[in-house]
N, CA, C and O atoms as a CHARMM CRD file, in Angstrom:
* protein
*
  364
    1    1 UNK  N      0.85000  -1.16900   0.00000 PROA 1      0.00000
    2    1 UNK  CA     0.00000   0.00000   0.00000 PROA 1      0.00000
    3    1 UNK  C      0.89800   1.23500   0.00000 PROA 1      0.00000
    4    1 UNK  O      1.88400   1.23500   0.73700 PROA 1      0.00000
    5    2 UNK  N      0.63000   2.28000  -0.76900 PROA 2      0.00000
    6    2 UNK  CA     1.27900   3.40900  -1.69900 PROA 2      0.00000
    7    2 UNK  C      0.44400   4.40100  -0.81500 PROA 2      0.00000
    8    2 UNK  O     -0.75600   4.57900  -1.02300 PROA 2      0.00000
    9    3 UNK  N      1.24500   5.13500   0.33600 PROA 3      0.00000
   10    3 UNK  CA     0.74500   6.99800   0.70400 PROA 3      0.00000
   11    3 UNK  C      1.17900   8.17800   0.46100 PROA 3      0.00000
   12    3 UNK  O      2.39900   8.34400   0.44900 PROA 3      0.00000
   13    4 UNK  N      0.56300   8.95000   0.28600 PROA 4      0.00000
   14    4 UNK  CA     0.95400  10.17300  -0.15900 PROA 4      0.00000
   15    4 UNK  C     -0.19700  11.35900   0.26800 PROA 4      0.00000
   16    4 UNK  O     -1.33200  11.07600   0.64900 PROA 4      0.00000
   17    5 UNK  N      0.29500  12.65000   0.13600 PROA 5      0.00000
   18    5 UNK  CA    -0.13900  13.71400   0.73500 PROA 5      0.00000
   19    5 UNK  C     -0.60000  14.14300  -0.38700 PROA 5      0.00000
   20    5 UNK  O     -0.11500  13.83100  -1.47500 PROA 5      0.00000
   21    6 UNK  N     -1.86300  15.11700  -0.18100 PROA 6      0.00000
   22    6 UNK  CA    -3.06700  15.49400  -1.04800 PROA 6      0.00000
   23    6 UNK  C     -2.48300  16.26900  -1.86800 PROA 6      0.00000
   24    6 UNK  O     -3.04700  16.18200  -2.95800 PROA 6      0.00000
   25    7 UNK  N     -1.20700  17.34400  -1.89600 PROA 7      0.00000
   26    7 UNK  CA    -0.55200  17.90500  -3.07600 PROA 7      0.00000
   27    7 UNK  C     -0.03600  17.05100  -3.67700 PROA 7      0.00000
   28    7 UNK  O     -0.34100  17.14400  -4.86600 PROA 7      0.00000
   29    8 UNK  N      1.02200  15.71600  -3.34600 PROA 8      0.00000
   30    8 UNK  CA     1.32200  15.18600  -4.42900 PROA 8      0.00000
   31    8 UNK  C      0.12900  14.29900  -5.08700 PROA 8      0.00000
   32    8 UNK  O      0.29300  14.14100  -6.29600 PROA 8      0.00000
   33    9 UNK  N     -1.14600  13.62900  -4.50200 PROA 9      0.00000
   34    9 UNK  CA    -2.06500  13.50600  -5.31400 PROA 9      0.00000
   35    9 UNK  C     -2.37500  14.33300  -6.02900 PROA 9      0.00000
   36    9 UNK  O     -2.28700  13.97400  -7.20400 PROA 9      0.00000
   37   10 UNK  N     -2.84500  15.70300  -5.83500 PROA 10     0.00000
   38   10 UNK  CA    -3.18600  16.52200  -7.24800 PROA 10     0.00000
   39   10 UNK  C     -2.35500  16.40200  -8.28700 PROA 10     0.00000
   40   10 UNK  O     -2.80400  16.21200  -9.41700 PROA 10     0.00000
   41   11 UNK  N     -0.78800  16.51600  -7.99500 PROA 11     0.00000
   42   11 UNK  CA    -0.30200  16.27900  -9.05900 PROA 11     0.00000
   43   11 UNK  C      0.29700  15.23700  -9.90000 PROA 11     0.00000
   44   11 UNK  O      0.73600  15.37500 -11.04200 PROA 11     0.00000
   45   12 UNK  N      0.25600  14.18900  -9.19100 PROA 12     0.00000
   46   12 UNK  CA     0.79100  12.72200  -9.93700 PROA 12     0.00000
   47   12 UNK  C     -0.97000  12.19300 -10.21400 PROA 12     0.00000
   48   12 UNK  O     -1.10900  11.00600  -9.91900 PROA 12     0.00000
   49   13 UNK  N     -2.09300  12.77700 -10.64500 PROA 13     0.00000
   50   13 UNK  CA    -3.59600  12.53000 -10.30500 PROA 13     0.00000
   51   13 UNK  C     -3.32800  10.96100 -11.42500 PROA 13     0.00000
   52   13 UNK  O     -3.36400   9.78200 -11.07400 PROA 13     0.00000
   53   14 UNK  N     -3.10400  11.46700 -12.62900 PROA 14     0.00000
   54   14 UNK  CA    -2.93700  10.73900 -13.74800 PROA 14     0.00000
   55   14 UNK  C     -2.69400   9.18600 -13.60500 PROA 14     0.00000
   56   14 UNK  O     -3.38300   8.22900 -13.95700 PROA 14     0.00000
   57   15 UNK  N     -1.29400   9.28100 -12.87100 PROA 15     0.00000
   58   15 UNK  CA     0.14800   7.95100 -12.76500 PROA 15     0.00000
   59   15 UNK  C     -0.65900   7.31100 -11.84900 PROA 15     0.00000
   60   15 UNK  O     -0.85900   6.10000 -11.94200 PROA 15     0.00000
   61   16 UNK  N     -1.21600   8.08000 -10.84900 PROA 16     0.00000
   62   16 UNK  CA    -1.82700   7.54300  -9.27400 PROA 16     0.00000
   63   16 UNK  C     -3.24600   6.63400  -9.72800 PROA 16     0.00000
   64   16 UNK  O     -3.60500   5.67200  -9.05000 PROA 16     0.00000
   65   17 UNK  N     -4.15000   7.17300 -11.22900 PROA 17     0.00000
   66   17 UNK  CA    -5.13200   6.62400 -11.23300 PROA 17     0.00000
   67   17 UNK  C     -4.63800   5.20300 -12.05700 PROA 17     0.00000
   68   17 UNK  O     -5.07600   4.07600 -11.82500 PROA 17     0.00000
   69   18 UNK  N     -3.43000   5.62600 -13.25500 PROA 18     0.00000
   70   18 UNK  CA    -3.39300   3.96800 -13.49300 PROA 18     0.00000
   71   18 UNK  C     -2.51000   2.90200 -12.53100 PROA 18     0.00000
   72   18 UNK  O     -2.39900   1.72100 -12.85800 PROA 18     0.00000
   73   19 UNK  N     -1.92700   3.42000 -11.37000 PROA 19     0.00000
   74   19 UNK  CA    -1.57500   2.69400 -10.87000 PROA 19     0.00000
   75   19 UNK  C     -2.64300   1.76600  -9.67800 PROA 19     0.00000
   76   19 UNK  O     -2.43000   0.68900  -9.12000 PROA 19     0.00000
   77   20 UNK  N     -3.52700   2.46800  -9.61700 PROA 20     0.00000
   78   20 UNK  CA    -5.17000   1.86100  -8.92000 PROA 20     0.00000
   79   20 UNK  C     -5.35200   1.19000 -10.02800 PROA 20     0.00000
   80   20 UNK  O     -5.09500   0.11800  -9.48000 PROA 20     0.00000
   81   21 UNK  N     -5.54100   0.92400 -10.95900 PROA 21     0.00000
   82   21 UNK  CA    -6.01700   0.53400 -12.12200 PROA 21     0.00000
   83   21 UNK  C     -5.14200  -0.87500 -12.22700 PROA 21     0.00000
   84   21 UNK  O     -5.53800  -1.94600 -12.68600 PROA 21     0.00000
   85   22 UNK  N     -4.26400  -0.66600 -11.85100 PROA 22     0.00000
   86   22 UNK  CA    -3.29500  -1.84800 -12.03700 PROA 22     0.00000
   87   22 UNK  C     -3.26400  -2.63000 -10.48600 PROA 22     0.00000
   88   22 UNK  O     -2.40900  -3.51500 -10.50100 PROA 22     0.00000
   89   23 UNK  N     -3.78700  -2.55500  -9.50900 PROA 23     0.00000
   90   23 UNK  CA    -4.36100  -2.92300  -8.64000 PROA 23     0.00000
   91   23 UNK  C     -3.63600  -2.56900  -7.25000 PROA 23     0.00000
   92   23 UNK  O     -3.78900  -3.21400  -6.21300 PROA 23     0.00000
   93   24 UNK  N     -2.84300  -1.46400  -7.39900 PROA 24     0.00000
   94   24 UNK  CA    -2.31700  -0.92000  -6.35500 PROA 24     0.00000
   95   24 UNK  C     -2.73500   0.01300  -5.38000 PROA 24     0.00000
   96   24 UNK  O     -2.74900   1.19000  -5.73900 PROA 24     0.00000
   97   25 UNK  N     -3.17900  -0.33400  -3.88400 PROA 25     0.00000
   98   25 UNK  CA    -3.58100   0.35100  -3.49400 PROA 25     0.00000
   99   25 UNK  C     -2.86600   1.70800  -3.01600 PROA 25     0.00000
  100   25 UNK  O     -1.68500   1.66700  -2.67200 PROA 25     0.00000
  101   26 UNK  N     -3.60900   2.94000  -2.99800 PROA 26     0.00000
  102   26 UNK  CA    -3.14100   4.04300  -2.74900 PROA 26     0.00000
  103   26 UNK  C     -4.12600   4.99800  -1.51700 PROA 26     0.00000
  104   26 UNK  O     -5.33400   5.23500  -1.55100 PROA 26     0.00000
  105   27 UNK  N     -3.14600   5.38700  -0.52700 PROA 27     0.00000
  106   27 UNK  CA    -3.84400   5.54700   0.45100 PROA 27     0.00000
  107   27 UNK  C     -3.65900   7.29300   0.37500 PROA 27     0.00000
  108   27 UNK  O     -2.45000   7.52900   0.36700 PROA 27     0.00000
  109   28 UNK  N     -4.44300   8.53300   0.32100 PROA 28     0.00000
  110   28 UNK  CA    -3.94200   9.93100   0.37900 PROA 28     0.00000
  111   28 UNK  C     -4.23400  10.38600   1.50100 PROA 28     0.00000
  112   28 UNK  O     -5.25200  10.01400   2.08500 PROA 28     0.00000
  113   29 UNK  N     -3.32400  11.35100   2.05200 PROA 29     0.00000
  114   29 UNK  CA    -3.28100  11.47800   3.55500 PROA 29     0.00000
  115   29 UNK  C     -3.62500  13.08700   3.53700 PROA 29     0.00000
  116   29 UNK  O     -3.50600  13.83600   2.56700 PROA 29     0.00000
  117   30 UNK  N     -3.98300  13.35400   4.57300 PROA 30     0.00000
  118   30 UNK  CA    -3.81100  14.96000   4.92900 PROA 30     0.00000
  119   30 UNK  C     -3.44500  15.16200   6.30700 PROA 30     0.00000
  120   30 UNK  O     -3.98100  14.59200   7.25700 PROA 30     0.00000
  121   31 UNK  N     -2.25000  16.23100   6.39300 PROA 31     0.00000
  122   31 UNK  CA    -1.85400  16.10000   7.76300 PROA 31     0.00000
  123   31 UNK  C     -0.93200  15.12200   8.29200 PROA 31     0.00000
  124   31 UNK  O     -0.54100  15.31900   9.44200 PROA 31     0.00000
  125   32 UNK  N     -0.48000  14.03600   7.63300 PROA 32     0.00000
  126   32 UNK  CA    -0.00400  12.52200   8.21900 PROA 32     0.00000
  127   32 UNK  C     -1.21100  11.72900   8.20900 PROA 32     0.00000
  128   32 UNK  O     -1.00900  10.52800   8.02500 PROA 32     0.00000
  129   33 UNK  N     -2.40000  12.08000   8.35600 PROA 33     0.00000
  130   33 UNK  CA    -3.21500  10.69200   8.68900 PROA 33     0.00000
  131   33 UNK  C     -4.22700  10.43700   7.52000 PROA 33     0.00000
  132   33 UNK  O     -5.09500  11.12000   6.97600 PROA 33     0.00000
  133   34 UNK  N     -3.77100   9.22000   7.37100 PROA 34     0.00000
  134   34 UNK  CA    -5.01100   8.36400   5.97800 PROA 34     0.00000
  135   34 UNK  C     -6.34200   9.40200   5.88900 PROA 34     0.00000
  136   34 UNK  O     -7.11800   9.71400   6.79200 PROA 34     0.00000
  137   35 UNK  N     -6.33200   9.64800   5.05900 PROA 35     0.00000
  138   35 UNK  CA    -7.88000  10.84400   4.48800 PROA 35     0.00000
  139   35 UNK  C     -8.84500   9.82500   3.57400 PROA 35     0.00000
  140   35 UNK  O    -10.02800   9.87200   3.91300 PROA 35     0.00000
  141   36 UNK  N     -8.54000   8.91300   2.47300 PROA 36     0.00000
  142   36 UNK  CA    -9.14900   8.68700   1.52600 PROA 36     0.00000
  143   36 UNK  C     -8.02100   7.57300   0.52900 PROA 36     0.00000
  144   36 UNK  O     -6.95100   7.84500  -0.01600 PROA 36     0.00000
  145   37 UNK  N     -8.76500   6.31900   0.58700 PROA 37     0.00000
  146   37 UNK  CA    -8.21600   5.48900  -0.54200 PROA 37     0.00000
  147   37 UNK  C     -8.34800   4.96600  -1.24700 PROA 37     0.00000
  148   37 UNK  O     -9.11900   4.02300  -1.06900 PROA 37     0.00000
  149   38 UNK  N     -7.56300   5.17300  -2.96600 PROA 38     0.00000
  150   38 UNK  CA    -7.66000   5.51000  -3.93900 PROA 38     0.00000
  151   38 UNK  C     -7.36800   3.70700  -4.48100 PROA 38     0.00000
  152   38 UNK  O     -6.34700   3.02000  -4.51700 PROA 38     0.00000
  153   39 UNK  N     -9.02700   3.39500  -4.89500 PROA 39     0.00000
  154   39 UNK  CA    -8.96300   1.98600  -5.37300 PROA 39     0.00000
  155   39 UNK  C     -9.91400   1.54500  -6.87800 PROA 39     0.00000
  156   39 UNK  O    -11.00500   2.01300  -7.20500 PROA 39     0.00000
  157   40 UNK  N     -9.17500   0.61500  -7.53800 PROA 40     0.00000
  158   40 UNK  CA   -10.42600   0.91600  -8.88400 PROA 40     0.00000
  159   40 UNK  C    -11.98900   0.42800  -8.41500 PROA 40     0.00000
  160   40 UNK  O    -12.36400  -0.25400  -7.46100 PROA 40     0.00000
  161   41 UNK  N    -12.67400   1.04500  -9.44500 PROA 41     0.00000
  162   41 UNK  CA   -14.05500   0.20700  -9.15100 PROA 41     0.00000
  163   41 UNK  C    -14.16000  -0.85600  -9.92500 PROA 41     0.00000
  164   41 UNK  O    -13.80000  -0.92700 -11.10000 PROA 41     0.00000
  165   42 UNK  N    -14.84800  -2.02300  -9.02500 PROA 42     0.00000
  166   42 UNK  CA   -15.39900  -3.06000  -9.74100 PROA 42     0.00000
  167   42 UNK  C    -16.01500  -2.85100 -10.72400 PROA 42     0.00000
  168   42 UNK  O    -16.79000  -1.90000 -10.62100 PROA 42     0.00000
  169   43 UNK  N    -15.99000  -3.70900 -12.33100 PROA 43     0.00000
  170   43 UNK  CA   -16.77700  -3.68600 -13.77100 PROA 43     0.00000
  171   43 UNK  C    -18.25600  -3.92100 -13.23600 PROA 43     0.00000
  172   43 UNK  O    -18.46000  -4.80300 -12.40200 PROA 43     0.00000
  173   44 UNK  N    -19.20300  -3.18900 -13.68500 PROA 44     0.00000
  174   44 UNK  CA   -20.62600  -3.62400 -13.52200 PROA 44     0.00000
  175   44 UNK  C    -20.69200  -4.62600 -14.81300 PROA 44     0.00000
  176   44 UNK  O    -20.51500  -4.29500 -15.98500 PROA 44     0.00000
  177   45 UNK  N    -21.11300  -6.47500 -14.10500 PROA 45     0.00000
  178   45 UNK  CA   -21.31200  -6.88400 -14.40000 PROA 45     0.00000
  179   45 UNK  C    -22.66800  -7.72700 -14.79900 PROA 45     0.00000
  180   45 UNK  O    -22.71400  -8.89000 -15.19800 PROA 45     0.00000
  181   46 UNK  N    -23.74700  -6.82300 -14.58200 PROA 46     0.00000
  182   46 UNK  CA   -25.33200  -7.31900 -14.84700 PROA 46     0.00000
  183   46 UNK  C    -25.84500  -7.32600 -16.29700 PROA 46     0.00000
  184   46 UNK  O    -25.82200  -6.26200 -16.91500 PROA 46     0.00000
  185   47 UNK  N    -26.24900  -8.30500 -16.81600 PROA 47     0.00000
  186   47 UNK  CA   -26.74600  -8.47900 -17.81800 PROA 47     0.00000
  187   47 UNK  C    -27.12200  -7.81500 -18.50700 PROA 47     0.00000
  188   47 UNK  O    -26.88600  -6.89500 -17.72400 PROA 47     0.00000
  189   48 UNK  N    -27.62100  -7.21900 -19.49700 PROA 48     0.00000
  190   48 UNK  CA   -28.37100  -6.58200 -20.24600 PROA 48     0.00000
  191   48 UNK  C    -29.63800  -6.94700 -20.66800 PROA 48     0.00000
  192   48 UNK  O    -29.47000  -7.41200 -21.79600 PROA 48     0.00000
  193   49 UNK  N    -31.10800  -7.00300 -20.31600 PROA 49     0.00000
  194   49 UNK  CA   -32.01700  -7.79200 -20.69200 PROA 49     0.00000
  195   49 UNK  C    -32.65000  -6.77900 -22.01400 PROA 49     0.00000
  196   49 UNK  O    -33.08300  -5.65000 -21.78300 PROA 49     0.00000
  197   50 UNK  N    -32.61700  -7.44500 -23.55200 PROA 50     0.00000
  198   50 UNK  CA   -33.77100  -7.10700 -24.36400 PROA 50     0.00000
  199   50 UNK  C    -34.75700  -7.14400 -24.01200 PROA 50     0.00000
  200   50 UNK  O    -35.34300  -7.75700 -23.12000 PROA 50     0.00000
  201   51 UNK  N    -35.10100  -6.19300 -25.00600 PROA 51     0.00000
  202   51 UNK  CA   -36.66100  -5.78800 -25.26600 PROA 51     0.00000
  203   51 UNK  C    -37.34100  -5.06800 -24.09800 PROA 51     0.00000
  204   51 UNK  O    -38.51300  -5.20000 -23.74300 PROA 51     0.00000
  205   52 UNK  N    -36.71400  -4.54700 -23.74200 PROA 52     0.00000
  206   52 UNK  CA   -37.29400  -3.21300 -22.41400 PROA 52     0.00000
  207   52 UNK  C    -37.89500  -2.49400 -22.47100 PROA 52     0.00000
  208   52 UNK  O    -38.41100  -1.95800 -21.49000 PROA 52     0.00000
  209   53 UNK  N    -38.13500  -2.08900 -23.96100 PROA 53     0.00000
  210   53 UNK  CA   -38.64200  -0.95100 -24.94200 PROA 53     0.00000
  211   53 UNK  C    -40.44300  -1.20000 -24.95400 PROA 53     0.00000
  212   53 UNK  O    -41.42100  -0.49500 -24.70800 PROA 53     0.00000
  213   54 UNK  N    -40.14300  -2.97400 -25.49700 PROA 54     0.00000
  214   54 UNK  CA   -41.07600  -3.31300 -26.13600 PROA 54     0.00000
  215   54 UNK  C    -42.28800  -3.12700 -25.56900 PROA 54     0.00000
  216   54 UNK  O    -42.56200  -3.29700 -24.38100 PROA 54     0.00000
  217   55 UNK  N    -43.47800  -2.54700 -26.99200 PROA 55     0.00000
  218   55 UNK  CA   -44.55100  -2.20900 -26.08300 PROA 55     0.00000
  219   55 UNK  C    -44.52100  -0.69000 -25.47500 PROA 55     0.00000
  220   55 UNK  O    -45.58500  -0.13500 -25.74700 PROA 55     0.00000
  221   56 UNK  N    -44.11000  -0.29900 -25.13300 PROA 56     0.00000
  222   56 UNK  CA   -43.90600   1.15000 -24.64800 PROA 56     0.00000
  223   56 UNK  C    -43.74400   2.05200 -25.85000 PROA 56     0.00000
  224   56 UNK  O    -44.01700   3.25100 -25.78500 PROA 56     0.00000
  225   57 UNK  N    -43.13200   1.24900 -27.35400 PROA 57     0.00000
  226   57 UNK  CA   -42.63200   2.93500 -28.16200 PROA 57     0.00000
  227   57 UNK  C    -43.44400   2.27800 -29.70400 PROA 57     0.00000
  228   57 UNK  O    -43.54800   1.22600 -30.33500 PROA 57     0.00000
  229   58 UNK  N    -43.81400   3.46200 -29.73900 PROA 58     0.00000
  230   58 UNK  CA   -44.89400   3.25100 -31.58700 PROA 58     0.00000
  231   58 UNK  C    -43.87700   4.11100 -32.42100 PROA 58     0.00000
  232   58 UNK  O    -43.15200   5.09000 -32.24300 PROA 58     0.00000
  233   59 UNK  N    -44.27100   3.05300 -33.63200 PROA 59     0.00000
  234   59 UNK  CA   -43.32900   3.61400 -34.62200 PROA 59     0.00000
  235   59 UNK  C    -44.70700   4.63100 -35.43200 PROA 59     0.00000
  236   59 UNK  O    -45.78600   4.19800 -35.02700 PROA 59     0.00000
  237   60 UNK  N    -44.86000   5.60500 -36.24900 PROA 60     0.00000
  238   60 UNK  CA   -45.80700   6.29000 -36.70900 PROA 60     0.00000
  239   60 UNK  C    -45.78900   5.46300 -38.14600 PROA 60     0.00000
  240   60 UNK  O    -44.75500   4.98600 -38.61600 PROA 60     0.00000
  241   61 UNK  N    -47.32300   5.35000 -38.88100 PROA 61     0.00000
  242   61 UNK  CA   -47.01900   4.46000 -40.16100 PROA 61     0.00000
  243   61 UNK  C    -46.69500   5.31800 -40.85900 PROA 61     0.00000
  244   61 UNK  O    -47.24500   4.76700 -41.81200 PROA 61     0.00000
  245   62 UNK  N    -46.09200   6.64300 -41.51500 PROA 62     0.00000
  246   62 UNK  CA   -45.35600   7.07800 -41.94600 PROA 62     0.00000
  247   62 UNK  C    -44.16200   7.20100 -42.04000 PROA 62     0.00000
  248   62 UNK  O    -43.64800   8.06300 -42.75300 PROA 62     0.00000
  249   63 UNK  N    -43.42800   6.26400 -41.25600 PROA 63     0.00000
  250   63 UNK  CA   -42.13000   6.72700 -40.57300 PROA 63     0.00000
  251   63 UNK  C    -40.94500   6.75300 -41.45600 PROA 63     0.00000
  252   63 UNK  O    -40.14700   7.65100 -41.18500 PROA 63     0.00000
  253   64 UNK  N    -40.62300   5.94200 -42.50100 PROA 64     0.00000
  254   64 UNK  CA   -40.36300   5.50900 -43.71900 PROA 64     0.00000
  255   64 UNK  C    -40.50800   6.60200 -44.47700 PROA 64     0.00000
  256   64 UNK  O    -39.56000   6.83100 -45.22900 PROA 64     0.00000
  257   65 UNK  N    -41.57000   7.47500 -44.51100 PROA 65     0.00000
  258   65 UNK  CA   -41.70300   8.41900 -46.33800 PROA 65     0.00000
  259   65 UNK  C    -41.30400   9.70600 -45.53300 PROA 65     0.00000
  260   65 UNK  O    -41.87100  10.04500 -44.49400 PROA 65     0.00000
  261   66 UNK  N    -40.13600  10.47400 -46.19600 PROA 66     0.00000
  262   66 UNK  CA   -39.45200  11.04400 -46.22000 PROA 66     0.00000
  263   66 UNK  C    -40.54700  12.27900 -46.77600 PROA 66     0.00000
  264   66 UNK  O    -41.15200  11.85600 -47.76100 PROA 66     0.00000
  265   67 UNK  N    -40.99500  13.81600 -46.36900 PROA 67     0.00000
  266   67 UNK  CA   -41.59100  14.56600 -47.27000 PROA 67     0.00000
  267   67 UNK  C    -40.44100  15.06700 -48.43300 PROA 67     0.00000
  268   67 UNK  O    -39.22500  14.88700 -48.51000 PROA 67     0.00000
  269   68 UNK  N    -41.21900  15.63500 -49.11800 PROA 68     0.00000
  270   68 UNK  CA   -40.34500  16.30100 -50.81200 PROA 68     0.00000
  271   68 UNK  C    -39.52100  17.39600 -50.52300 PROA 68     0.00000
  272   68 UNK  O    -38.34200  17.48500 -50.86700 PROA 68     0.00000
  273   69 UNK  N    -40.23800  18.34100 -49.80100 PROA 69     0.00000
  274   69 UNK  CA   -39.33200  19.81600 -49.50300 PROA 69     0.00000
  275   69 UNK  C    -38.11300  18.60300 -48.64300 PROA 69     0.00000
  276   69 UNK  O    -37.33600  18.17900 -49.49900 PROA 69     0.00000
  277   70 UNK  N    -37.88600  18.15500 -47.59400 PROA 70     0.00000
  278   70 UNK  CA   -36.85700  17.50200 -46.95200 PROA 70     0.00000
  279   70 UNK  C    -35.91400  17.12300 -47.59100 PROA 70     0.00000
  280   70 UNK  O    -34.73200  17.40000 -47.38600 PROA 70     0.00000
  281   71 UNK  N    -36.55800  16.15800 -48.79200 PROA 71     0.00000
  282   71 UNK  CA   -35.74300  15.04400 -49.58500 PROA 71     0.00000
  283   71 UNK  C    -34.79100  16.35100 -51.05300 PROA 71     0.00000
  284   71 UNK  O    -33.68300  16.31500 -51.58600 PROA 71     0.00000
  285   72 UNK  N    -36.18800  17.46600 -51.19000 PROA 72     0.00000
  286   72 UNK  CA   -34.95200  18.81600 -52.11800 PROA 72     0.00000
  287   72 UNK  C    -34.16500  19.30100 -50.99000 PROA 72     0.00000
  288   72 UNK  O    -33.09100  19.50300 -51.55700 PROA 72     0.00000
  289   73 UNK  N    -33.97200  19.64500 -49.68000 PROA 73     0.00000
  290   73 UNK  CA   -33.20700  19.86500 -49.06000 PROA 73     0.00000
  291   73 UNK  C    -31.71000  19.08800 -48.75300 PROA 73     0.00000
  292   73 UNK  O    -30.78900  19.66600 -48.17700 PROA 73     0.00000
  293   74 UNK  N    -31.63900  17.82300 -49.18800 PROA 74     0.00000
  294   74 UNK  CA   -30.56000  16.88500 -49.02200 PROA 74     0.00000
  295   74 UNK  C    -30.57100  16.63100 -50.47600 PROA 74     0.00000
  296   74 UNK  O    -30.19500  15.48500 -50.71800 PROA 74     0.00000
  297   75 UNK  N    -30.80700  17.16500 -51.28800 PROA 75     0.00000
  298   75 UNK  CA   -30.87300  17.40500 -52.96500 PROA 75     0.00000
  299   75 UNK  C    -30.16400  18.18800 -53.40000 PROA 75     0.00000
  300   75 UNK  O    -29.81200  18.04600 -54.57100 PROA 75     0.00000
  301   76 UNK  N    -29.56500  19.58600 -52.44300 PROA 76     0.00000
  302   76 UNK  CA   -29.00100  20.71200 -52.87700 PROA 76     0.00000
  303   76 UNK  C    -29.92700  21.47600 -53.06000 PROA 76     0.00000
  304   76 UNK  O    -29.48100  22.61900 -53.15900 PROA 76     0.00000
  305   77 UNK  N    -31.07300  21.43900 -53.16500 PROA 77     0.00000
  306   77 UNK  CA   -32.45000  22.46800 -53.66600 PROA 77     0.00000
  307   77 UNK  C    -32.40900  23.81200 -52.33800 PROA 77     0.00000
  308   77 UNK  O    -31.89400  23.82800 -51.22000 PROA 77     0.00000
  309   78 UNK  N    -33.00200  24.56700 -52.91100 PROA 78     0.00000
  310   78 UNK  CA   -33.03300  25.75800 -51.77000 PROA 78     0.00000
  311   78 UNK  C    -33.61200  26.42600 -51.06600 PROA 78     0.00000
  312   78 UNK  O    -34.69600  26.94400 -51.33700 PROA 78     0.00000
  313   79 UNK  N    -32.90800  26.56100 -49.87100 PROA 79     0.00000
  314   79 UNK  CA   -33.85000  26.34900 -48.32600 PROA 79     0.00000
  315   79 UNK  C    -34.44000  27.66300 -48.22000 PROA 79     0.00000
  316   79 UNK  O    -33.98900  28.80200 -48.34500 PROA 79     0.00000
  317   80 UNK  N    -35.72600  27.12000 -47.91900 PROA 80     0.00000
  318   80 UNK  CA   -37.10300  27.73100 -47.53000 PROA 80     0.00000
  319   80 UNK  C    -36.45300  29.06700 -47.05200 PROA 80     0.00000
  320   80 UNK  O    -35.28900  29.09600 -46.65000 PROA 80     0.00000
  321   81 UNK  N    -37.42200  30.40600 -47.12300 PROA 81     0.00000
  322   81 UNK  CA   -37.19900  31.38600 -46.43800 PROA 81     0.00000
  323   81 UNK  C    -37.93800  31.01300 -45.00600 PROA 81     0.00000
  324   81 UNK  O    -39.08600  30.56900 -45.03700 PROA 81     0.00000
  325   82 UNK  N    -37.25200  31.20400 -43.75700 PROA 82     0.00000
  326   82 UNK  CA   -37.96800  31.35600 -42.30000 PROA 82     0.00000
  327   82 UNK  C    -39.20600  32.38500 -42.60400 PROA 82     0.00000
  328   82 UNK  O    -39.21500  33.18300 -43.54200 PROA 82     0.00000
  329   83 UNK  N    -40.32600  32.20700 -41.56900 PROA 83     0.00000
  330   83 UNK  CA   -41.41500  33.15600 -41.44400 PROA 83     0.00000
  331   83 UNK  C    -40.98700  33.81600 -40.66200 PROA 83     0.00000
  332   83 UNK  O    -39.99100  33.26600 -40.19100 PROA 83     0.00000
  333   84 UNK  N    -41.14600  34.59800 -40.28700 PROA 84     0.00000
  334   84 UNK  CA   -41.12100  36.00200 -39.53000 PROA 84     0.00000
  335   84 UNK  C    -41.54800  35.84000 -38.54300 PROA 84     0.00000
  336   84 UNK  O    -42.65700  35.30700 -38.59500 PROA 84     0.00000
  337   85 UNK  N    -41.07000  36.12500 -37.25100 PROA 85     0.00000
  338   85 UNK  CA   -41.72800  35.55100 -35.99900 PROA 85     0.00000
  339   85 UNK  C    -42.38200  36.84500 -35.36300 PROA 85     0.00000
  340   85 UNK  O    -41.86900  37.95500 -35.50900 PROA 85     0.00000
  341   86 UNK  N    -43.39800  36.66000 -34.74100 PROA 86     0.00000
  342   86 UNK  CA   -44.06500  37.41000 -33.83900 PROA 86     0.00000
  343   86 UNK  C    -43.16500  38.12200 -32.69700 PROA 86     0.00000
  344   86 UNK  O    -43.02100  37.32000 -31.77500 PROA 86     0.00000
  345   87 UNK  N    -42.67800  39.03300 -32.50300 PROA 87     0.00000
  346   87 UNK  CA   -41.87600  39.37500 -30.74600 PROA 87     0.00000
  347   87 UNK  C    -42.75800  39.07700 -29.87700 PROA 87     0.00000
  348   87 UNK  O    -43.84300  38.85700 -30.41500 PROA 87     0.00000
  349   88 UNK  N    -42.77000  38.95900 -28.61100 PROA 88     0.00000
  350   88 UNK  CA   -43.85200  38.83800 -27.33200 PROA 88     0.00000
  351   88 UNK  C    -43.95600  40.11800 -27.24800 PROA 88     0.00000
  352   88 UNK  O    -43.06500  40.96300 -27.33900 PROA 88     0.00000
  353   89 UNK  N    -45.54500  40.30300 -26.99700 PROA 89     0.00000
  354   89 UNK  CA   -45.82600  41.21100 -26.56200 PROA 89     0.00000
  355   89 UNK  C    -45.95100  42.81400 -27.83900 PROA 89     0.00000
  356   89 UNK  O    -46.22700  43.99000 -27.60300 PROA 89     0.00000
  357   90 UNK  N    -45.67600  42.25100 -28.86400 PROA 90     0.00000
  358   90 UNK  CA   -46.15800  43.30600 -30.25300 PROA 90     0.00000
  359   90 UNK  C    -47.12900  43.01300 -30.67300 PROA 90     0.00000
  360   90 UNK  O    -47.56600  41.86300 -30.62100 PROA 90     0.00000
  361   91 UNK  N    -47.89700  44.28800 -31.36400 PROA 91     0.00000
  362   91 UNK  CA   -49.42800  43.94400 -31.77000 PROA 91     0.00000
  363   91 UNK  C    -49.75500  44.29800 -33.11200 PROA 91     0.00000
  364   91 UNK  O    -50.88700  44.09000 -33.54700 PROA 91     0.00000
């Protein structure tokens, strides 16, 4: 087990995290006395279960047809002028 004081943790932060990584424990002190130690985390290893979705999400039956102005827009064709927006509060 590897100690060290909270300035040289700030600055070895890097070396200090792959050396946790490599399974070395590292203990950071403040003052002389153990503060906090620096260990990897366990891989979350829980399954992944499909179909979580299912049932919950609709596809629209259009979802597939692309409109025309869209499809001249990824055509090179040329983009719509914006409308003019209302300000809040003008009459």
């Amino acid at each position: 087990m590897k100690s060290i004081n909270i300035q040289q943790a700030k600055t070895h932060l890097s070396r200090l995290l792959e050396e946790a990584l490599a399974g070395e424990e590292i203990v950071i002190a403040k003052a002389g006395r153990p503060y906090v130690k620096l260990v990897p985390c366990p891989p979350d290893r829980t399954a992944r279960s499909l179909g979580g979705w299912e049932g919950k999400v609709r596809m629209a039956d259009d979802f597939d047809e692309t409109p025309a102005d869209v499809l001249n827009l990824f055509e090179g064709g040329p983009v719509p002028a914006a409308k003019p927006r209302r300000r809040r509060g003008a009459k």
